[in-house]
Each structure stands twice: as C-alpha cells, then as structure tokens.
C-alpha positions in Angstrom: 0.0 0.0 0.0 1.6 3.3 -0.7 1.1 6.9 0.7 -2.1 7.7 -1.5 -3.7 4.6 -1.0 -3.0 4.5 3.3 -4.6 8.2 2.8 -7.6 7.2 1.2 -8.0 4.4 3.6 -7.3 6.1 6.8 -10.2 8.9 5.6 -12.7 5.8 5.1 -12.0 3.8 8.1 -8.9 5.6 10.4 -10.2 3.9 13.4 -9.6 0.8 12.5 -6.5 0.8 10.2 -4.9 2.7 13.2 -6.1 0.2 15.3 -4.3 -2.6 13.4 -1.5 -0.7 12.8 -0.5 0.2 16.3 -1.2 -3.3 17.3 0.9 -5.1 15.3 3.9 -2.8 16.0 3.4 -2.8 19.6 2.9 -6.7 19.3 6.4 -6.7 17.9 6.6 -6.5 14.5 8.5 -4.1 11.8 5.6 -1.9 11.5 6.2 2.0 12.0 2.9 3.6 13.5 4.0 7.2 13.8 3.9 8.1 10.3 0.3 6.5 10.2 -0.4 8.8 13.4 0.7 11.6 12.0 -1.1 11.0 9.1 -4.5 10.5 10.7 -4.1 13.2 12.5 -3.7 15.3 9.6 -7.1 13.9 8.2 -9.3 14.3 11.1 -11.9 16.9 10.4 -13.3 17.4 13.8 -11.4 17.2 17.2 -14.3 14.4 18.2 -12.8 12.1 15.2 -8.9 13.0 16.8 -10.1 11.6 20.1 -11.6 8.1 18.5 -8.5 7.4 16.9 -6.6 8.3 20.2 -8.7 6.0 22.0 -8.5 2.8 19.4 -4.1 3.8 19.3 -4.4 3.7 23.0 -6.5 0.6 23.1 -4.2 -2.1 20.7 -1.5 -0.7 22.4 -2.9 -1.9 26.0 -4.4 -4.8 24.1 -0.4 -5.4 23.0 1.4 -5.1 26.6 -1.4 -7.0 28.2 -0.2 -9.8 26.0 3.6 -9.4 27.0 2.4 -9.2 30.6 0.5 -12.1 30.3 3.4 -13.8 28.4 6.1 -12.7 31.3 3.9 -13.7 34.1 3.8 -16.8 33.0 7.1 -17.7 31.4 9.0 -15.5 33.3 12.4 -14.9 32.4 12.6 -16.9 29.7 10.3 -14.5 28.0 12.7 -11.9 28.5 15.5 -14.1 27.4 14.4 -14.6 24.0 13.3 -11.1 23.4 17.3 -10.7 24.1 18.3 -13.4 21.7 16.5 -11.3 19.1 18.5 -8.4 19.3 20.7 -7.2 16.8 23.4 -6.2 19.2 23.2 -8.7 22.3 25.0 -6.1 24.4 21.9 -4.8 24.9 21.1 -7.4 27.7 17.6 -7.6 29.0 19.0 -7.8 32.8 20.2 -4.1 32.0 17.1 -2.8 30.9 15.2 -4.7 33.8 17.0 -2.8 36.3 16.4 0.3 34.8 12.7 -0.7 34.9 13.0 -2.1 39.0 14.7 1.3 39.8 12.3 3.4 37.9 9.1 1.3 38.4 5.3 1.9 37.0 6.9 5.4 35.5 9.1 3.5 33.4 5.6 2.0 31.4 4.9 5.9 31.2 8.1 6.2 28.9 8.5 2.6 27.5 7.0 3.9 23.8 9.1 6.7 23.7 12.4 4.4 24.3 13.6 2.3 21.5 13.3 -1.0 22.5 12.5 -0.7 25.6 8.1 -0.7 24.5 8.8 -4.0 23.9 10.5 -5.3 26.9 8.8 -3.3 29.5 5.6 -5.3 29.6 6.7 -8.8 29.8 9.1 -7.7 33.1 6.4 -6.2 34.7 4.4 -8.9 34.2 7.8 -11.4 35.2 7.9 -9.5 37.9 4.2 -9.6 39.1 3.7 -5.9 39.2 -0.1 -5.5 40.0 -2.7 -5.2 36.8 -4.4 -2.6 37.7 -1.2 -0.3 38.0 0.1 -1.7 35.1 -3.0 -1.2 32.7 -3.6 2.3 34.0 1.0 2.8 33.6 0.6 1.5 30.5 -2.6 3.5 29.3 -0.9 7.0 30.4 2.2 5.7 28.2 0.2 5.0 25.3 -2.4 7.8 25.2 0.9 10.4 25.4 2.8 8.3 22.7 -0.1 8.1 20.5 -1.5 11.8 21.5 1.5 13.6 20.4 1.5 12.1 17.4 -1.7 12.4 16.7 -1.8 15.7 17.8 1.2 16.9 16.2 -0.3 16.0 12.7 -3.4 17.8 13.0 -1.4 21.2 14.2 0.8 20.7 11.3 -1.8 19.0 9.0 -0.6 21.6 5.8 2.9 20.5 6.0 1.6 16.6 6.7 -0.2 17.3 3.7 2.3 18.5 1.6 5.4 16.1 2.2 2.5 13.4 1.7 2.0 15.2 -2.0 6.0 15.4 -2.0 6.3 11.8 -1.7 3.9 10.9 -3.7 5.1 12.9 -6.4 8.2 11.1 -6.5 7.3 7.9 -4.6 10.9 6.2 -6.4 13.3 8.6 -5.1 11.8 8.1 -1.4 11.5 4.8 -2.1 15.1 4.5 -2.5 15.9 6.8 0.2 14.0 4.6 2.4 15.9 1.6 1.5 19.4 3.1 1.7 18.4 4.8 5.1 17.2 1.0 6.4 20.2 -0.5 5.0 22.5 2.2 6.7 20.8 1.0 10.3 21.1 -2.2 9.1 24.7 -2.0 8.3 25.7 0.0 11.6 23.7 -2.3 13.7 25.9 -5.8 12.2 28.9 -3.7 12.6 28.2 -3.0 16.2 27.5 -6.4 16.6 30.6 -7.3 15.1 32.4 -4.6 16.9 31.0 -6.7 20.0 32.4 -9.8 19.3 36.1 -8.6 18.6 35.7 -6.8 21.9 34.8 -9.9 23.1 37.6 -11.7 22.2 39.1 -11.8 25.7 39.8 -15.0 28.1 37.4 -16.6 29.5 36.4 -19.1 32.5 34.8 -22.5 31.8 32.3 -23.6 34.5 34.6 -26.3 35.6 37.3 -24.0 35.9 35.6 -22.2 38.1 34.6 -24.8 40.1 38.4 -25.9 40.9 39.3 -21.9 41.3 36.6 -21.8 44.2 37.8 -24.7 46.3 41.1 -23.0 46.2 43.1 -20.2 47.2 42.7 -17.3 46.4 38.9 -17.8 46.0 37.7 -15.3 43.2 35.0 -13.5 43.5 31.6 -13.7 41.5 29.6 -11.4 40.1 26.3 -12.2 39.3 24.9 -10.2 37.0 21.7 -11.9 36.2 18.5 -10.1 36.6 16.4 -9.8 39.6 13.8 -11.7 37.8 15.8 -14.7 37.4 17.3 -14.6 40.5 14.2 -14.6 41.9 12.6 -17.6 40.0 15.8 -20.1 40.8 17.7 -18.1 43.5 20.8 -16.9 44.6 24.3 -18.5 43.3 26.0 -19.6 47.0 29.2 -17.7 47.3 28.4 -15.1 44.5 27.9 -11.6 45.1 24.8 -9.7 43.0 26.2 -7.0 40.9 24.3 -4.7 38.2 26.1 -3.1 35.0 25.5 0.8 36.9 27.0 -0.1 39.8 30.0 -2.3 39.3 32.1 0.0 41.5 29.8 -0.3 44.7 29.7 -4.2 44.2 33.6 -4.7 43.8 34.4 -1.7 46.5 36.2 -3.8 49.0 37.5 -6.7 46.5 41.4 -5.9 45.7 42.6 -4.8 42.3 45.1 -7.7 41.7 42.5 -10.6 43.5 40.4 -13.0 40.9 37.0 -11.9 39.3 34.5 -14.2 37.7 31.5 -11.7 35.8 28.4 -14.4 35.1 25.5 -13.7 33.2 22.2 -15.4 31.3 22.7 -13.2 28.4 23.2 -14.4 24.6 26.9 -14.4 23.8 28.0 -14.1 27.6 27.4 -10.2 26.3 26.7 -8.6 29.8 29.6 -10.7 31.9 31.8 -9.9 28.8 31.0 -5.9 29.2 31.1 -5.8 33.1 34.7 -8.0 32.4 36.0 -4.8 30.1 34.6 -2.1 32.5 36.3 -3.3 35.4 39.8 -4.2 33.8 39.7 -0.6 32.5 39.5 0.4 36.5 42.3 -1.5 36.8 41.4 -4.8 38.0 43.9 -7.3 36.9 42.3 -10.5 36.9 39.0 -10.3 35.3 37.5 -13.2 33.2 33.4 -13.5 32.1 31.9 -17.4 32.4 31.8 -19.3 29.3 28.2 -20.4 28.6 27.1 -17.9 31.3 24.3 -18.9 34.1 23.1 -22.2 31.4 26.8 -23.5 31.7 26.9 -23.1 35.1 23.7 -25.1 36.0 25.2 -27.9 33.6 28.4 -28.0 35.3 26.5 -28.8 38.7 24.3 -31.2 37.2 21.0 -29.1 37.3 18.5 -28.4 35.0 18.3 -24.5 33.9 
C-alpha cells in the first residue's frame, strides 16, 4: 500500500487501520505507526474524530502489553531471554534494561514507547515480575495515550505540511523509495557492525564452568559477580558464594575486593554479552584478573548437574 492509497483508507476507516497498525507494531513486529499517526491526525476533520483514533491507538497498544504481561507472568524470564536473543546487538542485555525498569518502576511504562526497545520489553518484566494489573494497565494506558496523542496531535497542528510532504512523496514515490531503502540498509549495516564490533571486543579469556569450580575450592577464592537479573534470580535463587552486581553499579559491588584478586562476571545473556562488558569495564578500572563465564548462568547449572 503506498502513501495515497494509506490516505484514502485512513479517511474511510482511520479507526480501524490505526487500530491494526499500532497493534501489530506494539505486538512486535516491523511496522512504524507514527507516520500513520501523523497521518491520521492530519485527516481528522473534527477534534471528536482525533479523540476516536486516540482511543483505538491507546486501546491495541494496552491490548499489546497486556499480552507481554500475560506472556512474562507466565514464562518468566525466559520471556525476556528470547526477546534478548533477538537483538541485533546482544550487548543490549535484558537484565540491564530490567534494572532500569526495578529502579524506575510503573513510571518507566509511562516512557516505554518513547524508548527504542525498551516498549517492547517493558511489559513482559512487569508482568515477570508480578507488578499488580491494575497499575500496570492504567502505567501502560498514560504511556500509550501520550505516545499516540503527540502524534496524533502533532499532525493535525501541522496538518498543511503533513499534507504537503504526503503530496511530495507521492510525487516522486521512487526517489523516497530508494531513500528509504538506503536509510534502512544504513541501520542495518551499523547495527551488524556493532555487533561485530562486540564480538572482537569480546575476544578476551574466559572461565569454563569447571574451571571455576576448581578456582573456588582453592586459594585465592575469586569472586563472582552475578549479573543476572532480579527476575531470574528470583525464580531459581541466589548462586551460593556469589555476590549480585548490576552493570551501573559495578564499582559499589567490587568496592572492597582488591585490584590484583580473581574476578568471575556471570550472566544469562546471549553471547555471555553482559559478563563480557562488566569484564571490560572493570579491567579498565584497573582490576587485573578479570575473566566473564563461558556459557554464562546455562553452563553453570550444567556443570553442577541441574537443569536450567
């Protein structure tokens, strides 16, 4: 469908297509639903039409998280596990992102849409971590209705100039087509080269599980940081002997540990990506001995027998 034809739709029937389209997006998939926002928004003849496509953007979207919730409450973590496998760049662990959202709480639902990433990952934690309903729809609501209402609202203030890129665009539909393609293929192409930017960083040496096992019945006993997220820990527990750390404060977790003393970094993130960047940070502070878990938390459960 191109620009003309999502106009003449979205006059005929902008409830619904707004409807669908917000709800696939926040569902998960590649669908942008701001430029159809604006675009509604710079259709609707009367401010009572504005607020019925407000309130079907604000309903998919609760319709959306309500699934993730859903989904996190009852798989828990490994929910938010495979929404980190999915990344482009798995240095972008979910156990960061769910610390961000313990410290920040039901405001961070408030924000989720406006963060990259983060819209998606929000709902299944708070269901994962069994933050009440009611707060959660009424969090998620606010979120949504700002999201969608600045959109929405931004395109009926500026409905001429909406109106006139649309005609732009349509004019010469190839040339943006092709923009829009070499624009995609440019976040494509940074986001590989991160990742492979990652993996040469992570080119450092590592501990296998049995390894570690032998270094703590020894002397000196390192220490382990375990970096997991609080909803893991929760469902299977604390690691005995190992000391819970998170990626903002490494340097409050390691205080009292000396700089030339062993350190083991564990996570349960794809690619051992978080242990591997808590490994870096704290060898740039000057800690001598620092070496991330090979398999991370899955390895480590393996090594003792255990199921993860």
């Amino acid at each position: 469908m191109d620009i003309a034809e999502l106009g003449h739709t979205l006059q005929r029937d902008a409830v619904a297509v707004v409807f669908v389209n917000v709800l696939l997006q926040q569902v998960g998939l590649p669908v942008p639903a701001v430029p159809t926002l604006l675009l509604a928004g710079s259709l609707a003849a009367l401010p009572g039409q504005l607020g019925k496509v407000l309130a079907a953007a604000v309903l998919a979207s609760v319709l959306a998280d309500l699934l993730w919730y859903a989904l996190g409450r009852r798989f828990g973590y490994r929910v938010l596990a495979g929404l980190c496998k999915l990344s482009i760049n798995p240095a972008s662990c979910v156990s960061q992102t769910e610390a961000r959202f313990i410290r920040w709480g039901l405001s961070s639902l408030v924000v989720a849409k406006f963060v990259p990433g983060f819209s998606t990952v929000a709902p299944p934690i708070a269901g994962a971590l069994r933050m009440s309903l009611g707060g959660f729809v009424v969090a998620a609501a606010v979120g949504a209705a700002l999201w969608a209402g600045l959109a929405l609202g931004a395109g009926w203030v500026l409905r001429d100039t909406v109106q006139a890129a649309i005609l732009a665009l349509d004019r010469h539909a190839g040339r943006a087509a092709l923009v829009a393609v070499l624009l995609a293929g440019a976040w494509l192409g940074w986001k590989l080269w991160q990742k492979h930017r990652f993996r040469r960083a992570g080119d450092l040496p590592h501990i296998t599980p049995a390894e570690l096992i032998d270094a703590l019945a020894g002397e000196p006993r390192p220490l382990v940081l375990d970096l997991r997220g609080a909803t893991l820990i929760a469902e299977t527990g604390p690691i005995v002997g190992a000391r819970v750390a998170e990626h903002d404060a490494l340097d409050h977790a390691v205080g009292d540990w000396p700089r030339h003393q062993p350190i083991v970094t564990l996570c349960a993130c794809p690619e051992d990506a978080g242990a591997i960047q808590a490994a870096r940070q704290l060898m740039e502070q000057g800690y001598t001995s620092v070496r991330p878990l090979r398999g991370g938390y899955a390895a480590w459960l393996a090594a003792l027998g255990e199921r993860p």
